[in-house]
Backbone as JSON, one array per atom type, in Angstrom:
{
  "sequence": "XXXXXXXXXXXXXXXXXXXXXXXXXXXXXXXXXXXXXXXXXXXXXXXXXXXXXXXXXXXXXXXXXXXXXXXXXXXXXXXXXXXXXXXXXXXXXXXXXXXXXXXXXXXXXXXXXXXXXXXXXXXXXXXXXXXXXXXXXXXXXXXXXXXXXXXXXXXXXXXXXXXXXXXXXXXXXXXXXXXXXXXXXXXXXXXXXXXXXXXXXXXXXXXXXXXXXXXXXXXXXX",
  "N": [[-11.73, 32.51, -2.07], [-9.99, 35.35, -3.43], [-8.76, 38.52, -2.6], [-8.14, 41.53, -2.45], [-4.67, 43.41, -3.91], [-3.8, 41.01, -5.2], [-5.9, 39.7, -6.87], [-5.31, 41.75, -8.88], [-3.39, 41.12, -10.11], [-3.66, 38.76, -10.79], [-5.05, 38.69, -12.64], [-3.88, 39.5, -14.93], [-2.98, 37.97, -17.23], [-5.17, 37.75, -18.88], [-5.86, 40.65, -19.21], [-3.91, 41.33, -20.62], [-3.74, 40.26, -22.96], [-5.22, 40.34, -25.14], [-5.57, 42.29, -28.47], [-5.35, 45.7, -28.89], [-7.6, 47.78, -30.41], [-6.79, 48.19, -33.67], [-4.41, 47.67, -34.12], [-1.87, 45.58, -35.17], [-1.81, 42.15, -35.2], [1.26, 40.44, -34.11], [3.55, 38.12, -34.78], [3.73, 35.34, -31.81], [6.5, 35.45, -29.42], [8.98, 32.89, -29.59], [8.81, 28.98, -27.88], [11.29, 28.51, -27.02], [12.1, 31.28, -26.36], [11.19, 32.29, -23.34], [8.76, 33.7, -21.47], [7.78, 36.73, -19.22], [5.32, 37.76, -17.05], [4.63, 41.19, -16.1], [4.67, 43.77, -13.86], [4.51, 47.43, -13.64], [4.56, 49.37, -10.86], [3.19, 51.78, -8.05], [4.16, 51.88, -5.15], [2.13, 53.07, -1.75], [3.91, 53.77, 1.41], [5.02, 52.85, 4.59], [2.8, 54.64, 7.37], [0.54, 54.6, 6.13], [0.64, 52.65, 4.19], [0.24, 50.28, 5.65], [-2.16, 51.06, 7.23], [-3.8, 50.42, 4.87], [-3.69, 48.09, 4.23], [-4.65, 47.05, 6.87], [-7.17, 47.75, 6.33], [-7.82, 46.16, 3.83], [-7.66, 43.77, 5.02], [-9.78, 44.71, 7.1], [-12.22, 44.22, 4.87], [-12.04, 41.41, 4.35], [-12.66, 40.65, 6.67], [-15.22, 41.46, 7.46], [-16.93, 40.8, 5.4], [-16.44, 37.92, 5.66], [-14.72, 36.67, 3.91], [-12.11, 34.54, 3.03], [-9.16, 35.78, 2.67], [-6.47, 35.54, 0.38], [-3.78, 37.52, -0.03], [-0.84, 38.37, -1.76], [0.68, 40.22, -1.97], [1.94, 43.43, -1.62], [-0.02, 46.37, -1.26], [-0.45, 48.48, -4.12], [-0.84, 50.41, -7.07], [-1.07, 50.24, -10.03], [0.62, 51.05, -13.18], [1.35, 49.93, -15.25], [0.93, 46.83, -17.31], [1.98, 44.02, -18.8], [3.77, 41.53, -21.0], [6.76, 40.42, -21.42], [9.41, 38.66, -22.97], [12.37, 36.98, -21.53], [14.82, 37.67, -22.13], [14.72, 40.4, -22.79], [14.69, 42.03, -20.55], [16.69, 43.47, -19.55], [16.51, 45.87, -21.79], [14.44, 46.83, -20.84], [14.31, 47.58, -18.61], [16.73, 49.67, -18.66], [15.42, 51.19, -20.32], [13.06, 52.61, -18.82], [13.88, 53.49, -16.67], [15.39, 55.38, -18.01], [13.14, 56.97, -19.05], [12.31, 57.81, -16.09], [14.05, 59.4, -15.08], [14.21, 61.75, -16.15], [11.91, 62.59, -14.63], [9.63, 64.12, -12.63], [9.44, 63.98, -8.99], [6.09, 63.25, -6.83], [3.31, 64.41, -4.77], [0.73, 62.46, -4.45], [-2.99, 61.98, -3.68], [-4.79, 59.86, -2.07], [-8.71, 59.04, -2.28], [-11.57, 58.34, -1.01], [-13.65, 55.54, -1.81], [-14.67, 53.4, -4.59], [-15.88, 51.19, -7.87], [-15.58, 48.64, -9.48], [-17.74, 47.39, -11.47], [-18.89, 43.49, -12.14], [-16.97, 43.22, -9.62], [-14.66, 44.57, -7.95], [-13.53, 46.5, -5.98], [-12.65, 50.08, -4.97], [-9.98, 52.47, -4.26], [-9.98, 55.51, -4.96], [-7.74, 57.37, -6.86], [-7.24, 60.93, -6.36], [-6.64, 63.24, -8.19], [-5.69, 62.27, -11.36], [-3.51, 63.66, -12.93], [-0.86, 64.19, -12.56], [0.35, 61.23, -13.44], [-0.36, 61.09, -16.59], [1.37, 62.25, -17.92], [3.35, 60.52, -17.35], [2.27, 58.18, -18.22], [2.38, 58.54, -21.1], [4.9, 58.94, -21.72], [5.23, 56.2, -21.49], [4.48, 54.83, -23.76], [6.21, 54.51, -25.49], [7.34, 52.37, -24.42], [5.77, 50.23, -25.09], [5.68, 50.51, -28.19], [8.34, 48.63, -28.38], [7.94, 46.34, -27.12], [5.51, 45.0, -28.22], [6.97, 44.88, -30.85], [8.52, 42.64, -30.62], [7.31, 40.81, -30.67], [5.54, 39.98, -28.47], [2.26, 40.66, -26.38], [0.32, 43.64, -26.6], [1.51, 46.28, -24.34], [-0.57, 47.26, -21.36], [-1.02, 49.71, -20.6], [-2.1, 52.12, -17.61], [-4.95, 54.19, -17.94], [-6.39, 55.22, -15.75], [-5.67, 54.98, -13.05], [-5.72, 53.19, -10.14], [-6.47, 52.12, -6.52], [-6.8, 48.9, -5.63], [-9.24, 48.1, -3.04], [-9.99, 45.51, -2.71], [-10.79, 42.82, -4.69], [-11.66, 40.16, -7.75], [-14.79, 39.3, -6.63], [-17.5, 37.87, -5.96], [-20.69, 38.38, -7.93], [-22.78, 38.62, -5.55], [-21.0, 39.0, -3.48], [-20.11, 42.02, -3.89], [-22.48, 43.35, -4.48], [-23.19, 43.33, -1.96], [-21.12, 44.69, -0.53], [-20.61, 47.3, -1.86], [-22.47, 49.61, -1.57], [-21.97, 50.36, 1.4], [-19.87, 50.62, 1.22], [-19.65, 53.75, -0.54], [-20.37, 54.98, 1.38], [-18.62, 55.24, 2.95], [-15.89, 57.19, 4.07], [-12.39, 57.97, 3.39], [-9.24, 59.17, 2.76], [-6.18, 60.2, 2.07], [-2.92, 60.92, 1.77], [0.24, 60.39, 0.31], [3.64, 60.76, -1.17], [5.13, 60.09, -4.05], [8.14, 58.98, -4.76], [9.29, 56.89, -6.6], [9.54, 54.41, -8.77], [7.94, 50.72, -9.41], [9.39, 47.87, -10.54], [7.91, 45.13, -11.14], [8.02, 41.13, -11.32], [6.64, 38.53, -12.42], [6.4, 34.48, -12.91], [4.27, 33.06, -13.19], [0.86, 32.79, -13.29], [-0.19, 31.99, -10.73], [1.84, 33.17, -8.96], [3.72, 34.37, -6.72], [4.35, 38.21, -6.68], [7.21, 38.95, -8.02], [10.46, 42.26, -6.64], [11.66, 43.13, -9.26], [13.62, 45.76, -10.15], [14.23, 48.95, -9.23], [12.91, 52.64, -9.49], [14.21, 55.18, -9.33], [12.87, 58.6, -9.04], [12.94, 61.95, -10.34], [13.85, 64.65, -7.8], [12.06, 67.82, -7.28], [13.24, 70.36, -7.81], [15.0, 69.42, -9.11], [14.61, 69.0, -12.03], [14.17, 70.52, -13.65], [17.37, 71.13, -14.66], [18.19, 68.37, -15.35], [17.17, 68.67, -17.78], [18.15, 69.71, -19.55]],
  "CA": [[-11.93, 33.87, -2.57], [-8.89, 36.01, -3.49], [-9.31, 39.54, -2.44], [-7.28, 43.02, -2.38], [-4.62, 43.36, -5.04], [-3.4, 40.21, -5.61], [-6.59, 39.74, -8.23], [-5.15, 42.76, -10.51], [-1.85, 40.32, -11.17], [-4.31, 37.02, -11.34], [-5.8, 38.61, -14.37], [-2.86, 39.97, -15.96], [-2.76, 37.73, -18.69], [-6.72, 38.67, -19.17], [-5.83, 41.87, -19.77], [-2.67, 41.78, -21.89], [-3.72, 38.94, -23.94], [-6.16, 41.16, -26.29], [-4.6, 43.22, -28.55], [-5.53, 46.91, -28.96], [-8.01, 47.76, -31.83], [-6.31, 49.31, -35.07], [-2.89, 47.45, -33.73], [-1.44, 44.59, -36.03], [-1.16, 41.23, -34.03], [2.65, 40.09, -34.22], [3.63, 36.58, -34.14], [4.4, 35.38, -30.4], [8.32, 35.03, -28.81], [9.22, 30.87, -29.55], [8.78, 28.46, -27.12], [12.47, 28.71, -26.3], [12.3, 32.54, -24.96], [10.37, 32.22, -21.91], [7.76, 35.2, -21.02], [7.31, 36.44, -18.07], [4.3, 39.06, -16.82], [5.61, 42.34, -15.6], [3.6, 45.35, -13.31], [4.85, 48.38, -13.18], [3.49, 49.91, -10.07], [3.78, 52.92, -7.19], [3.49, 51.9, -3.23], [2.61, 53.58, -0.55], [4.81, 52.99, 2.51], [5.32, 53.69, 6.41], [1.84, 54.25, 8.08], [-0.07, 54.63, 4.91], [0.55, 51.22, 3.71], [-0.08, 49.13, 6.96], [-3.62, 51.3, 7.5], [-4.98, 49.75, 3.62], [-3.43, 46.66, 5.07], [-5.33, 46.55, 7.38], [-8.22, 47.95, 5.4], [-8.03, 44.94, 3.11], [-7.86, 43.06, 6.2], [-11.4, 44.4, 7.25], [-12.94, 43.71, 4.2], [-12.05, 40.18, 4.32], [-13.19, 39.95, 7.64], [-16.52, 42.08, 7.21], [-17.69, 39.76, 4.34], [-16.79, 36.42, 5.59], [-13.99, 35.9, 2.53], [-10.5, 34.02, 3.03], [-8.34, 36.47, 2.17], [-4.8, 35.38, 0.1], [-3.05, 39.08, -1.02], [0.37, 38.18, -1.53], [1.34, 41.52, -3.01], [1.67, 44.68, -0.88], [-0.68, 47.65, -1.63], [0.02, 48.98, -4.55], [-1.26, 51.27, -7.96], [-0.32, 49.52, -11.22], [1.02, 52.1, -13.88], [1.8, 48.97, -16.68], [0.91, 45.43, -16.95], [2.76, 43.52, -20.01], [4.43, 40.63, -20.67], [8.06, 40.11, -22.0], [11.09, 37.82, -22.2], [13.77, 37.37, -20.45], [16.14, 38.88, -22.66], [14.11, 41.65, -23.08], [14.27, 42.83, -19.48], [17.2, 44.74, -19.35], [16.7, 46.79, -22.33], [13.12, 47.56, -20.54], [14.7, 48.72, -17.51], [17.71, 50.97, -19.23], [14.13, 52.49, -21.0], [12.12, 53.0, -17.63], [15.15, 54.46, -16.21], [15.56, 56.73, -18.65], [12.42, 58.08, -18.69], [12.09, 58.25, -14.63], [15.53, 60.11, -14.91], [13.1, 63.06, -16.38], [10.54, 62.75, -14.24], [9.88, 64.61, -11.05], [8.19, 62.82, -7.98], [4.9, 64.36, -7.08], [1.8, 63.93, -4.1], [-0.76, 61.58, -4.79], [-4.27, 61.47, -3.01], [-6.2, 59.05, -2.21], [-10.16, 59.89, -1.66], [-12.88, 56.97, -0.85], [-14.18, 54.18, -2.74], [-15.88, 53.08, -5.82], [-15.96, 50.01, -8.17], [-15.36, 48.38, -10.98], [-19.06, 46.15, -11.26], [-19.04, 43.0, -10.27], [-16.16, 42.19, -8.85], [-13.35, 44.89, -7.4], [-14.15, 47.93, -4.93], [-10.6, 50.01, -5.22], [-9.77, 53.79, -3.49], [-9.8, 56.48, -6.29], [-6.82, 58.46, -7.21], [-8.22, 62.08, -6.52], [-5.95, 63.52, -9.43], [-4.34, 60.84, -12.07], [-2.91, 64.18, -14.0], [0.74, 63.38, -12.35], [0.89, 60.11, -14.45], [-0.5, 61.15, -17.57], [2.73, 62.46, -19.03], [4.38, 59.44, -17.37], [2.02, 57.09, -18.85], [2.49, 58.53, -21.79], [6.41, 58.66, -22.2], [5.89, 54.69, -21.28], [4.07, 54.15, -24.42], [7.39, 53.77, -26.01], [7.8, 50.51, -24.35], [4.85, 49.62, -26.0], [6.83, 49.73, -29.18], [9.11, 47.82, -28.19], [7.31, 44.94, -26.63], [5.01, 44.61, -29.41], [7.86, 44.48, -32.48], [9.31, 41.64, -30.06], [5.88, 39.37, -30.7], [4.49, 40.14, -26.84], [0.96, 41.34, -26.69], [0.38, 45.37, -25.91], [1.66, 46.78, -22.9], [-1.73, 47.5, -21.15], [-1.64, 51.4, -19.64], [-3.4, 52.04, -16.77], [-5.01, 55.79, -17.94], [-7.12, 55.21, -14.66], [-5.02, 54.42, -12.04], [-6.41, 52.93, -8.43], [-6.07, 51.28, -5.34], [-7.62, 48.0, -5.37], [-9.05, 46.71, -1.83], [-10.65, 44.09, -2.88], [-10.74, 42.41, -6.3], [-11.98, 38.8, -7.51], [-15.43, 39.01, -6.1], [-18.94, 37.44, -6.5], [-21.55, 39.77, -7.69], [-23.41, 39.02, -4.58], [-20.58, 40.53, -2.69], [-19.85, 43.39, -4.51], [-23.48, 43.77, -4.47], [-23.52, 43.85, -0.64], [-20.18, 45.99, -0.11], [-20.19, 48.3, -2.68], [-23.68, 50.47, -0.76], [-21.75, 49.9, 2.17], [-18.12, 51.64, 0.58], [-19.75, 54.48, -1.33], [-20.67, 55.69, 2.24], [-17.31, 55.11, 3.97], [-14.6, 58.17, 3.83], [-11.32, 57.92, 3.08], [-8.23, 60.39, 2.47], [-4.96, 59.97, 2.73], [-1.76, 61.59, 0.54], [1.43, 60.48, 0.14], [4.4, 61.15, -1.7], [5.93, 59.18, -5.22], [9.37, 59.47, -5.3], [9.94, 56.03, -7.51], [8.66, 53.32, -9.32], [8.8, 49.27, -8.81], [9.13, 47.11, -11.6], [7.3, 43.79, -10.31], [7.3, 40.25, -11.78], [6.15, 37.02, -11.89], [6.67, 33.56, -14.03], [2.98, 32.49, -13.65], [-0.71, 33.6, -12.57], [-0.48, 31.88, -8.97], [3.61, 33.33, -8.37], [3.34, 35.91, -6.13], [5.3, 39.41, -7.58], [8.99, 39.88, -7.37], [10.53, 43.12, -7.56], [12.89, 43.63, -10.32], [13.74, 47.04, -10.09], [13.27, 50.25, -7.97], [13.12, 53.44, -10.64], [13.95, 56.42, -8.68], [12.17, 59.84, -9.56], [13.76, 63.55, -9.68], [12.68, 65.82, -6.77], [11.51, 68.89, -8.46], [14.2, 71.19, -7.71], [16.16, 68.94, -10.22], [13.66, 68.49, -13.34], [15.54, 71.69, -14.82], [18.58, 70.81, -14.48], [18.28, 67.38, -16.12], [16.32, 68.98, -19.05], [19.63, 70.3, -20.21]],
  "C": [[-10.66, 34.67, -2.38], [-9.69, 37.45, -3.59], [-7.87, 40.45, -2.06], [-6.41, 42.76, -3.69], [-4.16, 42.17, -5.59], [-4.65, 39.57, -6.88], [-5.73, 40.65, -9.42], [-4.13, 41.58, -10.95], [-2.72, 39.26, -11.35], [-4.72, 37.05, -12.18], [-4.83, 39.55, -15.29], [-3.11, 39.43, -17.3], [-3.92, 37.95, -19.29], [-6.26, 39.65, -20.17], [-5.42, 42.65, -20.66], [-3.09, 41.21, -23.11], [-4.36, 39.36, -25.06], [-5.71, 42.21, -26.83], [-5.56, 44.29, -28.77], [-6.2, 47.27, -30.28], [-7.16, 48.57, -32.85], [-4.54, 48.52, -35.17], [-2.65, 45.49, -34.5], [-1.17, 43.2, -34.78], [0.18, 40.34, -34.53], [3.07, 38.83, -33.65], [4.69, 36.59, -32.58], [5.73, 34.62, -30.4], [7.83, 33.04, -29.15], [9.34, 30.5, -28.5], [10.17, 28.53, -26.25], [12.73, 30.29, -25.45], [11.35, 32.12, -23.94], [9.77, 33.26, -21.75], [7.28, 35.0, -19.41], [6.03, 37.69, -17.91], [5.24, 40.27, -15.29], [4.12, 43.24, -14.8], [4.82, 45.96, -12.85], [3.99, 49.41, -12.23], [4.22, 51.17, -8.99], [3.51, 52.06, -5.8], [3.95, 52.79, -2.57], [3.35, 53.08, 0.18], [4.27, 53.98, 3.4], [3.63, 53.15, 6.78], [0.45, 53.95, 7.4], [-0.47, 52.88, 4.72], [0.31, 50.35, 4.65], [-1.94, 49.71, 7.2], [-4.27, 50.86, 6.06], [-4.39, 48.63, 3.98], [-4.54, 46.18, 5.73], [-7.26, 47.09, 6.9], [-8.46, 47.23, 4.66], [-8.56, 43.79, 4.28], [-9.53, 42.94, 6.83], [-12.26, 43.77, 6.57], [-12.81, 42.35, 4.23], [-13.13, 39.67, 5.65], [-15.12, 40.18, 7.78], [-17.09, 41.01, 6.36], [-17.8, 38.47, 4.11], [-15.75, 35.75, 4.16], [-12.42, 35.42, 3.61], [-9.76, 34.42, 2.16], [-6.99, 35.78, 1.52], [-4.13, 36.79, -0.62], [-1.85, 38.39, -0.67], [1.44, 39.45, -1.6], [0.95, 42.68, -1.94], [0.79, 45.85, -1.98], [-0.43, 48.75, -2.7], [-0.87, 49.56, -6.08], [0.01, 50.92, -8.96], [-0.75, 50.95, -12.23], [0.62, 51.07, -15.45], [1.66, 47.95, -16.48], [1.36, 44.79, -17.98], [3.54, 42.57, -19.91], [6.09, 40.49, -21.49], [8.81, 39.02, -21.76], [12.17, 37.8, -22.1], [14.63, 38.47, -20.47], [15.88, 39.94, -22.68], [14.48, 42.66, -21.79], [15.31, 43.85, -19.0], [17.69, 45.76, -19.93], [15.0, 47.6, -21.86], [13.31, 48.46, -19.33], [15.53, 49.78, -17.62], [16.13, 51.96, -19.35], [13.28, 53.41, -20.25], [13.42, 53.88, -16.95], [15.31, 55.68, -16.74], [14.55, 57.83, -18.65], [11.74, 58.79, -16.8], [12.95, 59.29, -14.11], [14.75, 61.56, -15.33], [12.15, 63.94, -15.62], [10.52, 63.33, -12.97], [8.49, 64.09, -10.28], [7.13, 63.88, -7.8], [3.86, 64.25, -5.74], [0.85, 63.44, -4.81], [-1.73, 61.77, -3.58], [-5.21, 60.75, -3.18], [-7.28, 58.89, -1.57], [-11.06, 59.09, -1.92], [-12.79, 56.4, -1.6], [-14.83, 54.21, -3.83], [-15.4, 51.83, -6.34], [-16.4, 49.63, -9.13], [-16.12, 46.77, -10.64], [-18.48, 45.4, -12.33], [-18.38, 42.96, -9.44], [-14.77, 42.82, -8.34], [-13.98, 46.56, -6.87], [-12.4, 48.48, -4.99], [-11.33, 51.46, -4.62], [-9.49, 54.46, -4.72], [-8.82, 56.74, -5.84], [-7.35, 59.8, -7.38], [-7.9, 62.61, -8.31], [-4.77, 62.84, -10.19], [-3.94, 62.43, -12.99], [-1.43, 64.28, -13.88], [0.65, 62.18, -12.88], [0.48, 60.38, -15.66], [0.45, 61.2, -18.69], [3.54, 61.09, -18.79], [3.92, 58.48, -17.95], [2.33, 57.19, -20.57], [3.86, 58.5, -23.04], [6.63, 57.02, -22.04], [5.07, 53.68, -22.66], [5.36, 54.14, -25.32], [8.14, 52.29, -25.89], [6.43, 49.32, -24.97], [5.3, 48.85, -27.67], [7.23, 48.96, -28.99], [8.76, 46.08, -27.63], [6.46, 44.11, -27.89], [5.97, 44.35, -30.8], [8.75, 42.97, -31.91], [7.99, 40.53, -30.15], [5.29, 39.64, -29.44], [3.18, 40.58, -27.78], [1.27, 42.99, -26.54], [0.18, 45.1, -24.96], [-0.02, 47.28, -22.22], [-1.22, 48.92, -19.45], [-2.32, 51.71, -18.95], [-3.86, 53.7, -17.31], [-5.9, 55.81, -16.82], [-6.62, 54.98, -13.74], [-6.01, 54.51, -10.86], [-5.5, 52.3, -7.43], [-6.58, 50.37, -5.35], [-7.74, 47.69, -3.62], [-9.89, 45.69, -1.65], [-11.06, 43.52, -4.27], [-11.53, 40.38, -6.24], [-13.56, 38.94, -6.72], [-16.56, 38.53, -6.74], [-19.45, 38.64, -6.82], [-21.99, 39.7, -6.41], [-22.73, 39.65, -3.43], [-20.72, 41.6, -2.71], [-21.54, 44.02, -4.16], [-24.08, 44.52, -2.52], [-23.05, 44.63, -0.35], [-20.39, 46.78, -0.82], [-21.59, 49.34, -2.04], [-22.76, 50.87, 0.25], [-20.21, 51.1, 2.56], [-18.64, 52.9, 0.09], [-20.38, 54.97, 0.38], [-18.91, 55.72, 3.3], [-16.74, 56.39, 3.08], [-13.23, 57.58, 3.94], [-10.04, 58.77, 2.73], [-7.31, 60.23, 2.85], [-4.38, 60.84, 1.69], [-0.65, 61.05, 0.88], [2.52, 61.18, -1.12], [5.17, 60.37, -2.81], [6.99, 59.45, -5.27], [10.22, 58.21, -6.23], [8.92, 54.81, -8.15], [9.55, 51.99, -9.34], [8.28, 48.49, -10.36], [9.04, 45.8, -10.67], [7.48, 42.83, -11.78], [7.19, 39.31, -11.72], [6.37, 35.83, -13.22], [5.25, 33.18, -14.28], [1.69, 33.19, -12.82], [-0.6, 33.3, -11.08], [0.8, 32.13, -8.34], [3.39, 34.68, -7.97], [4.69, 37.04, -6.94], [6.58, 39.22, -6.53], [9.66, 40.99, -7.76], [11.81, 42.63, -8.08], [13.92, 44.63, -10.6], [13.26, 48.08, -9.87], [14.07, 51.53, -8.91], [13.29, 54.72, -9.61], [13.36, 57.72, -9.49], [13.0, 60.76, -9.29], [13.05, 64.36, -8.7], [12.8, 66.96, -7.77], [12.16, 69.34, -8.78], [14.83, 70.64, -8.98], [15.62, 68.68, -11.73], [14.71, 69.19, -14.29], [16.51, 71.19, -15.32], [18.74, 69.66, -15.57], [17.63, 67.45, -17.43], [17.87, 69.37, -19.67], [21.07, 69.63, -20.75]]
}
């Protein structure tokens, strides 16, 4: 049983692999490019990220699963696949629009769950990524006129801590979570481009997108 986020990347290609209704499907890259699967994601850090650590950690132990997370704690923005060549006109693009963007507080406020099979920590307010998800549907373009599938947008962003499950888990924890509290906040000041060659390759990053602190949004508008 695979549990916390290392499920969201095991079903990447799930997710990408279906294209988008109304959206033309575009013959796929030749056997000679290579594709790889990409997440674009936020992590917490410091004390934050070691306490859902070990919050994944419980749940494994609470429910009797054999935990494998390979992937630190993290809130996927973009999941999509590209190749090779592609990747460093995707990062000039993410760059550019992070170069805009000013970092922001996130909170994150108890549990809920996506029936059967993933219990995750809400995002109190996803309206700090909205604009960013929405300046990243430009790489949508771009992925799609290259034969990939569509970029797959999170407009829901979470925390997974626990993914991959039976119903009869989910069925036990999820009563169990919807009574537990939770609250934390941190602070976004960048984004990680993650990726991987295959479903069981744990994430590597690629690139670390820094954000503008506020003071500077102005400034770079000009």
């Amino acid at each position: 049983m695979e549990t916390g986020l290392v499920n969201q990347s095991t079903t990447l290609s799930s997710q990408i692999g279906s294209p988008q209704p109304g959206r033309a499907i575009l013959p796929r890259l030749g056997s000679a490019s290579r594709r790889a699967e990409y997440l674009l994601v936020v992590y917490p850090y410091g004390e934050l990220q070691e306490k859902l650590q070990e919050e994944q950690q419980q749940f494994s132990t609470d429910y009797g699963l054999q935990m494998t997370v390979r992937n630190r704690p993290h809130i996927t923005l973009a999941a999509f696949q590209a190749g090779e060549p592609m990747e460093d006109t995707l990062i000039r693009w993410i760059q550019r629009i992070c170069n805009r963007y000013e970092s922001f507080d996130l909170t994150l406020n108890n549990f809920s769950g996506f029936p059967p099979h993933t219990i995750y920590l809400r995002v109190q307010d996803p309206q700090p990524f909205r604009e960013l998800i929405r300046q990243l549907k430009a790489i949508d373009d771009f992925v799609r006129s290259s034969g990939c599938p569509p970029v797959n947008l999170i407009g829901r962003p979470y925390l997974s801590i626990a993914g991959g499950l039976t119903e009869q888990v989910y069925n036990k924890a999820m009563p169990d979570y919807s009574r537990k509290t939770f609250h934390d906040t941190f602070h976004v000041d960048q984004l990680v481009l993650l990726k991987r060659e295959h479903a069981f390759d744990a994430c590597k990053t690629v690139n670390i997108f820094r954000l503008l602190p506020a003071t500077d949004v102005a400034t770079a508008a000009h």
